[in-house]
N, C-alpha and C positions, 0 to 999 in steps of 0.2 A: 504494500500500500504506500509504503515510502516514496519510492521509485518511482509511480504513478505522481504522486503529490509536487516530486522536485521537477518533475518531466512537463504540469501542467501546462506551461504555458506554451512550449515547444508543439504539444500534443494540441491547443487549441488552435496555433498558426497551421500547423501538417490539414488537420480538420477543416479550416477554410482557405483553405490553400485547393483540397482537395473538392471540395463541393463549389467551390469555382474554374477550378478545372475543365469540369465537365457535365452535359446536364444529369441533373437527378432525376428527372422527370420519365414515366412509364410510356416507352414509343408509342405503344396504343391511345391510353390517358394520358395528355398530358397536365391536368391537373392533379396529378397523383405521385406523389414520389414510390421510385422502386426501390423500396428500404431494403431488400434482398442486395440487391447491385453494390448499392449507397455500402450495407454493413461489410461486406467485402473489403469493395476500397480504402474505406475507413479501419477497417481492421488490420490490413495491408498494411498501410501510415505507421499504425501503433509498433505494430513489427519490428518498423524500420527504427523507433525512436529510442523501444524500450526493448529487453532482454526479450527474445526468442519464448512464448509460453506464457507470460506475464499476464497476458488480456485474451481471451479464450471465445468471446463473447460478448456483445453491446446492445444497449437498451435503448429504443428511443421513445419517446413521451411525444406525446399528441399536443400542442397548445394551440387553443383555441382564440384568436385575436378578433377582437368586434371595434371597430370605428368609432369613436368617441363621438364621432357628427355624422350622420350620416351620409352615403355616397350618392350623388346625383348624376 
């Protein structure tokens, strides 16, 4: 967990480094992210940053953003 911690910021430059890269978006939908694709590449990155084994697996969370004023 250390190693994760000191690695943070590394690990969130690799993260938008890499979801700018290339789109996230499902060629069919493209309002829909291909978190399958997405956890891959991203899992790939951590790889590269931290020891071989360290991160096994990745979580992503759904957030929901609503417009403070409506969109016209």
């Amino acid at each position: 967990m250390l190693a994760i911690r000191e690695k943070m910021p590394f690990l969130r430059d690799a993260f938008l480094r890499e979801v700018n890269k290339a789109s996230i978006v499902k060629a069919d939908d493209p309002k829909t992210v291909d978190t399958v694709a997405l956890k891959a590449r991203l899992l790939a990155r951590v790889n590269q940053i931290l020891p071989k084994g360290s991160v096994s697996d990745l979580k992503f969370q759904t957030i929901q953003m609503t417009p403070i004023q409506p969109q016209t």
